[in-house]
C-alpha positions in Angstrom: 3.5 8.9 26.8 6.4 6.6 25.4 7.4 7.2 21.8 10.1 4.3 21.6 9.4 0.4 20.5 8.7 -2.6 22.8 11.3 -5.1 22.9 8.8 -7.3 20.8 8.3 -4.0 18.1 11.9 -4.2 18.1 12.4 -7.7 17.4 9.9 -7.6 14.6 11.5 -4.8 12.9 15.6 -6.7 13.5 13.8 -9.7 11.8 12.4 -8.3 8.6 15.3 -6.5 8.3 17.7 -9.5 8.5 15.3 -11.3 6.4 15.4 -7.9 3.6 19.2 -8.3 3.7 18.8 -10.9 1.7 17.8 -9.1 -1.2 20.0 -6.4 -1.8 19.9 -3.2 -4.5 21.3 -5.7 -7.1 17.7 -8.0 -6.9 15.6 -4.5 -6.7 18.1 -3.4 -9.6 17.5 -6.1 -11.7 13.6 -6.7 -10.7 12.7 -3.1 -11.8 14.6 -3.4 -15.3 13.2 -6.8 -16.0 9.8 -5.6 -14.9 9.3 -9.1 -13.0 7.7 -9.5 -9.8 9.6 -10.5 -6.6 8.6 -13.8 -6.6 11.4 -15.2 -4.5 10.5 -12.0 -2.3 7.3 -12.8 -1.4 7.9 -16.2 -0.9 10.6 -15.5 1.9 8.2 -13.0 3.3 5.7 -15.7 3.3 7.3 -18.7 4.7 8.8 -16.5 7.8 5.2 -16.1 8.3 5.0 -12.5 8.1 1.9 -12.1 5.6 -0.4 -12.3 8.3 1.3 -10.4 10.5 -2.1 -8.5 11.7 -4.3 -11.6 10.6 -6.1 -13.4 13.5 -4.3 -16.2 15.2 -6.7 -18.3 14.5 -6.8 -18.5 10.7 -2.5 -19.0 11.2 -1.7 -15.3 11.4 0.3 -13.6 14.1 -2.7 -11.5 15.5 -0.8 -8.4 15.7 -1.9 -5.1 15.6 -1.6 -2.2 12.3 1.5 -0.8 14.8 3.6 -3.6 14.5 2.4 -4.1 10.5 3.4 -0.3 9.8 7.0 -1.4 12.1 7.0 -4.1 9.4 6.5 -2.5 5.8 9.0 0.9 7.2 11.2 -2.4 7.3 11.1 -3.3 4.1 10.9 0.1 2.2 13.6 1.0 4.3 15.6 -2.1 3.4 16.2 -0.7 -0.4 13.0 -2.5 -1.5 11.1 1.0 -1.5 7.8 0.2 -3.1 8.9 -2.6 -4.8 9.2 -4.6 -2.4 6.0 -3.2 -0.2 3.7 -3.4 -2.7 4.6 -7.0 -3.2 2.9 -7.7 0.0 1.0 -5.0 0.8 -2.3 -5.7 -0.2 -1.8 -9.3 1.8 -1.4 -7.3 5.1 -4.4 -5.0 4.6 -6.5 -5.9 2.0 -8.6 -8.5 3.9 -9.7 -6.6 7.0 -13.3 -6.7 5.5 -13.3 -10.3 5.3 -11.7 -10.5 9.1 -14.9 -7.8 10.0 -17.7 -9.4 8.0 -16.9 -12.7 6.6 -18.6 -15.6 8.0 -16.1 -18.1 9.5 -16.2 -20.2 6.6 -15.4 -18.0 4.3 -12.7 -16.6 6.8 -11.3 -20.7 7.5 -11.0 -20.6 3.3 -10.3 -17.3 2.2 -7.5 -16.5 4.9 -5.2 -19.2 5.4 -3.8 -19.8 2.0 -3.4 -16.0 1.5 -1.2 -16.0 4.7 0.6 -18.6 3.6 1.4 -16.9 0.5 -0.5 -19.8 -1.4 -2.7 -16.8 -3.2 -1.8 -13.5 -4.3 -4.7 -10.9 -4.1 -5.6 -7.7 -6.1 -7.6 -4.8 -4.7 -10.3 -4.2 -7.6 -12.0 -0.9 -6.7 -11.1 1.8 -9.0 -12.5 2.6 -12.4 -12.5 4.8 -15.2 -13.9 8.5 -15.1 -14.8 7.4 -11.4 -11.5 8.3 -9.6 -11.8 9.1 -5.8 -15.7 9.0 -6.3 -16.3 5.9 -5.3 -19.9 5.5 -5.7 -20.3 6.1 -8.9 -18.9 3.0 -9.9 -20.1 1.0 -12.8 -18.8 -2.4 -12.7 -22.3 -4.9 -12.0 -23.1 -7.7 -10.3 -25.8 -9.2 -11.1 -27.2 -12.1 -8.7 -28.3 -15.2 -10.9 -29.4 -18.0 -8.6 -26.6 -19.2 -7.0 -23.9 -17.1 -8.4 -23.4 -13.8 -9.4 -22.0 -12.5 -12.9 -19.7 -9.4 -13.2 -19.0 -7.2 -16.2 -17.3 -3.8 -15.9 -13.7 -2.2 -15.8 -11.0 -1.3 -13.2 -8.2 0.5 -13.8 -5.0 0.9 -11.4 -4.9 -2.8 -10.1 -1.7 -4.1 -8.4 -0.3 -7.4 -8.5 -3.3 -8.3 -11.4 -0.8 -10.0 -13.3 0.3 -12.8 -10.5 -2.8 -12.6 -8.6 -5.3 -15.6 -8.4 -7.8 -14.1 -6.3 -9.3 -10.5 -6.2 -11.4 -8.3 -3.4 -14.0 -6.6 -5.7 -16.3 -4.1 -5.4 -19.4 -4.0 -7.7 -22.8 -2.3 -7.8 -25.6 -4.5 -7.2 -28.3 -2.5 -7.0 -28.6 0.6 -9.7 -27.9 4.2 -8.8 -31.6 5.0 -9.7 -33.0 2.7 -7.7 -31.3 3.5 -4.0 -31.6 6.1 -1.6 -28.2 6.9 -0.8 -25.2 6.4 -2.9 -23.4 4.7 -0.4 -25.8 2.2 -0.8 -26.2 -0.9 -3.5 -22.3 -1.6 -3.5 -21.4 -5.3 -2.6 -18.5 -6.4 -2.1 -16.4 -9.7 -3.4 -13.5 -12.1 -2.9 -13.2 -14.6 -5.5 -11.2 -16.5 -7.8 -10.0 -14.0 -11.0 -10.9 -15.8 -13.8 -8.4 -15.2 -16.7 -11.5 -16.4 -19.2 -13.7 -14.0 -18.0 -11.5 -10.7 -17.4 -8.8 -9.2 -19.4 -6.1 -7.9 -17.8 -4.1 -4.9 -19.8 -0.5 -4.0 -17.7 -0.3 0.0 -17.8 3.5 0.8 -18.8 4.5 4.2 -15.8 7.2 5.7 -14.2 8.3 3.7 -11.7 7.9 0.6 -9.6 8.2 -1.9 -12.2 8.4 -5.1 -10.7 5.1 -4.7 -9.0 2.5 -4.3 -12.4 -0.5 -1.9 -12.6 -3.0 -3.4 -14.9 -6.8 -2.1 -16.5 -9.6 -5.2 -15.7 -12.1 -5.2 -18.0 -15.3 -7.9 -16.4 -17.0 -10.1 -19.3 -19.6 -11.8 -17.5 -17.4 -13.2 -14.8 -19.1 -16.0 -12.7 -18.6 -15.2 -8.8 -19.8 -17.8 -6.6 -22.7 -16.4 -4.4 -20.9 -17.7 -1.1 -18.0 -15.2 -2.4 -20.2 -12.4 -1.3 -18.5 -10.6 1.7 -21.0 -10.1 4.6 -24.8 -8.1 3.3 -25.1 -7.6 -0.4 -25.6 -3.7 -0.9 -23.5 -3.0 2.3 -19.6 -3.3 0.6 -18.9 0.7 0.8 -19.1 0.7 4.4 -16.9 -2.9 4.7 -14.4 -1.2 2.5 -13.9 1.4 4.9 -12.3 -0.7 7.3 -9.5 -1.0 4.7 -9.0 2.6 4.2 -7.1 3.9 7.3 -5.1 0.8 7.7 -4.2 1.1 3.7 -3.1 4.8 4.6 -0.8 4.2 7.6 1.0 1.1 5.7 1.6 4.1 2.6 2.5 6.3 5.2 5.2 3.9 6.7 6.5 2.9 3.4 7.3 6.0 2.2 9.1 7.4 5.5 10.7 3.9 4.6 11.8 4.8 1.2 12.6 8.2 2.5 15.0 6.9 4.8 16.7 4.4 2.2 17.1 7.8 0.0 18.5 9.7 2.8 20.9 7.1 3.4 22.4 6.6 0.3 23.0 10.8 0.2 24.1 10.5 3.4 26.8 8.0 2.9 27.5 9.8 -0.7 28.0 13.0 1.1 30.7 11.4 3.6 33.0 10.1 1.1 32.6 12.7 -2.2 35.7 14.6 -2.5 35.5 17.7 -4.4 38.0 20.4 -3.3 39.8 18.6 -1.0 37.0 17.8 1.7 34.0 15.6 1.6 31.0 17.5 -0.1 29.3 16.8 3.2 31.3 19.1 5.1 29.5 22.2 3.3 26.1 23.2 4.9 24.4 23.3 1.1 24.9 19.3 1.5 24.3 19.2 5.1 20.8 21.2 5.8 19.0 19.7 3.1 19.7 16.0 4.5 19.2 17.4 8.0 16.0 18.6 7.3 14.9 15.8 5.3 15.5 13.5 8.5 13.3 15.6 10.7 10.5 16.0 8.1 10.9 11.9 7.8 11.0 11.3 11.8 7.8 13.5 11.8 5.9 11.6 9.6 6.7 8.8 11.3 5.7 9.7 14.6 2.1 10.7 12.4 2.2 7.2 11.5 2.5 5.0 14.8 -0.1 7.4 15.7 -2.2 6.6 13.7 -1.5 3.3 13.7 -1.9 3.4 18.0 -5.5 4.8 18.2 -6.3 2.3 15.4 -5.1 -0.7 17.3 -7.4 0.9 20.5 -10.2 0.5 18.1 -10.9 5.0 17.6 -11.2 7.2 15.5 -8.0 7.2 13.4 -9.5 9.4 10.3 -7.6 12.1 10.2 -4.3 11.1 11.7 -4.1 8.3 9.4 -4.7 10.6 6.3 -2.3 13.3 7.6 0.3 10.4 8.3 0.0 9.9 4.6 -0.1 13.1 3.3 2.8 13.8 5.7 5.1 10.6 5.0 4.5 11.5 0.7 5.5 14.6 0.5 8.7 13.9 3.3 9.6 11.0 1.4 9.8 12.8 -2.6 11.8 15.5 -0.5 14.3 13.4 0.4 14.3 11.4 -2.7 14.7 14.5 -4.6 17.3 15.7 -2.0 19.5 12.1 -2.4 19.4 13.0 -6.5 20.5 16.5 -6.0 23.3 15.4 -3.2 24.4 12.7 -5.7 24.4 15.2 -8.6 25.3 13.2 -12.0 25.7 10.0 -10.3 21.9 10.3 -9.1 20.7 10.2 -12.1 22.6 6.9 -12.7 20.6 3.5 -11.9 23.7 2.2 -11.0 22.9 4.9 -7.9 19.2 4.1 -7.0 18.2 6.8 -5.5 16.6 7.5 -9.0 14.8 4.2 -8.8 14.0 5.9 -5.3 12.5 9.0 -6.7 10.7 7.2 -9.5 8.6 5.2 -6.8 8.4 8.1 -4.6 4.9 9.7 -6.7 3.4 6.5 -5.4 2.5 7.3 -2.0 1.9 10.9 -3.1 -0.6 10.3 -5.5 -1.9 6.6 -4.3 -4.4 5.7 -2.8 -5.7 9.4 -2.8 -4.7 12.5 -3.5 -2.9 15.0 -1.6 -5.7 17.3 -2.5 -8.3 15.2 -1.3 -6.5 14.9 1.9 -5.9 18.1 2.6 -10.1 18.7 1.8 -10.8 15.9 4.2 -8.9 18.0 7.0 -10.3 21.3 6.4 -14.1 19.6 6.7 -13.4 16.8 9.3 -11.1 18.4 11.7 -11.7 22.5 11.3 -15.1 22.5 10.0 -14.7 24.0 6.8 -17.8 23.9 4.0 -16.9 21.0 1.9 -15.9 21.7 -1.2 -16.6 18.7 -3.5 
């Protein structure tokens, strides 16, 4: 059993980073207070080709595995970007695997190049109002009409709505009162967003403000039948393919993030002076940190775990929920820890390991709950009643 990198994992990971260099705390700095999306960002992410880092070779991605895609988005996270700068691509890295899984290869010859290419943006439309984590209750329809479908309903929590051209949607097709199971009757979508049709609402938060969050509200939007990813009525089970990929590139942000906060506390602690010695020299400064990195390094190991048996095509479940359970509450530790080393000055921007503890509720709370997580465990692994 080898824990380290290949020379290759190694390389990718000395790449991005060089490439992340480029954008230093000054762009995040300024990106967060302006509230504007990394455009130049993405673009350089793009062009070095790394958007389809675990898209097939065939459609011009690198046909990697969700390994070296976690190796990539630590990268960047790490970098300074925290979730600024992951979220501006992460839905590009994972957010197709249903098409890659079900599409037809036409629709995998259209819909994939240009998004690698960074030509198209994508949003992840899947969560609505009063629905939550409960996924088939859904209400936004799609209603077949001929040779196109029409959508009305609303989505809250969307990323990247406000650049995005295209968007993976999930819709009910068939009515809760007319299936069997309510896994059943969900189809799922990726199609042009028409601006016409859907009004997009930006929700003002906490943190991470250079990537938006947006309410959708559907009037009536016209979908193209051949949008229509794989069997109509089948889109809960494709969207599962998404799911534990989605969690191990959260997981692997976060440690990310955590890491950028522990340096900055680290490199704080090292050259404070307050009676005559650096404030790292005193074991309130030091045990914190220390344990921050071994919470962080365990998370991580959680992670590539994950990330392995998903590569080997098993059963990934639960290590790829732990590995994000794990990495969101290591990572608000040592955000919280890089505030509290910093003192007053961590509460500066000019700091930003506030910025840091401002994105750090992301992988907490997104894209599900610590809660739910920790209820997923106690059924799944030990066999628990469930409880929901």
């Amino acid at each position: 059993m080898d824990f380290s990198l290949s020379a290759d994992q190694r390389q990718i990971r000395d790449l991005v980073e060089k490439l992340c260099a480029r954008f230093d705390d000054a762009y995040w700095l300024k990106q967060d207070r302006a509230a504007e999306f990394p455009e130049e960002f993405h673009r350089a992410i793009a062009d070095a080709g790394w958007l389809g880092i675990a898209m097939p070779e065939a459609y011009g991605g690198a046909g990697l595995g969700m390994t070296e895609a976690a190796i990539m988005m630590r990268a960047i996270a790490e970098s300074g970007a925290g979730m600024s700068g992951a979220s501006a691509v992460h839905m590009n890295i994972f957010g197709l695997q249903p098409v890659v899984v079900f599409g037809t290869e036409e629709q995998k010859a259209r819909m994939l190049p240009p998004l690698i290419r960074g030509e198209n943006k994508a949003c992840f439309a899947v969560t609505e109002p009063d629905v939550g984590l409960n996924t088939t209750e859904i209400k936004t329809r799609a209603e077949r009409r001929g040779d196109h479908y029409v959508i009305s309903g609303q989505k809250i929590w969307i990323s990247t709505a406000q650049v995005a051209d295209k968007a993976l949607i999930l819709a009910r097709t068939t009515p809760l009162d007319q299936i069997q199971r309510k896994t059943e009757g969900l189809s799922l979508f990726y199609t042009e967003l028409d601006r016409a049709r859907v009004e997009i609402r930006r929700i003002d938060k906490l943190g991470r403000h250079a990537v938006d969050s947006n309410m959708l509200f559907f009037d009536d939007m016209i979908v193209p039948a051949n949008n229509l990813i794989g069997r109509e009525g089948d889109g809960f089970r494709q969207i599962l393919h998404g799911l534990n990929p989605e969690r191990i590139l959260i997981a692997s942000e976060a440690v990310g993030l955590g890491f950028a906060a522990l340096r900055k506390a680290t490199l704080y602690a090292k050259e404070r002076i307050v009676f005559d010695r650096p404030i790292g020299q005193n074991q309130g400064i030091q045990h914190p940190l220390a344990r921050c990195w071994m919470n962080l390094e365990a998370a991580n190991l959680m992670a590539l775990k994950a990330a392995s048996l998903y590569d080997r095509g098993e059963d990934c479940g639960a290590e790829a929920n732990s590995a994000k359970y794990l990495a969101g509450e290591a990572a608000f530790a040592a955000c919280e820890t890089a505030v509290m080393t910093l003192g007053g000055m961590g509460y500066s921007a000019e700091y930003h390991v506030e910025r840091y503890l401002r994105e750090c509720f992301i992988p907490r709370i997104a894209p599900v709950s610590p809660h739910m997580i920790m209820n997923f465990i106690a059924e799944k692994v030990l066999g628990l009643p469930r409880s929901y």
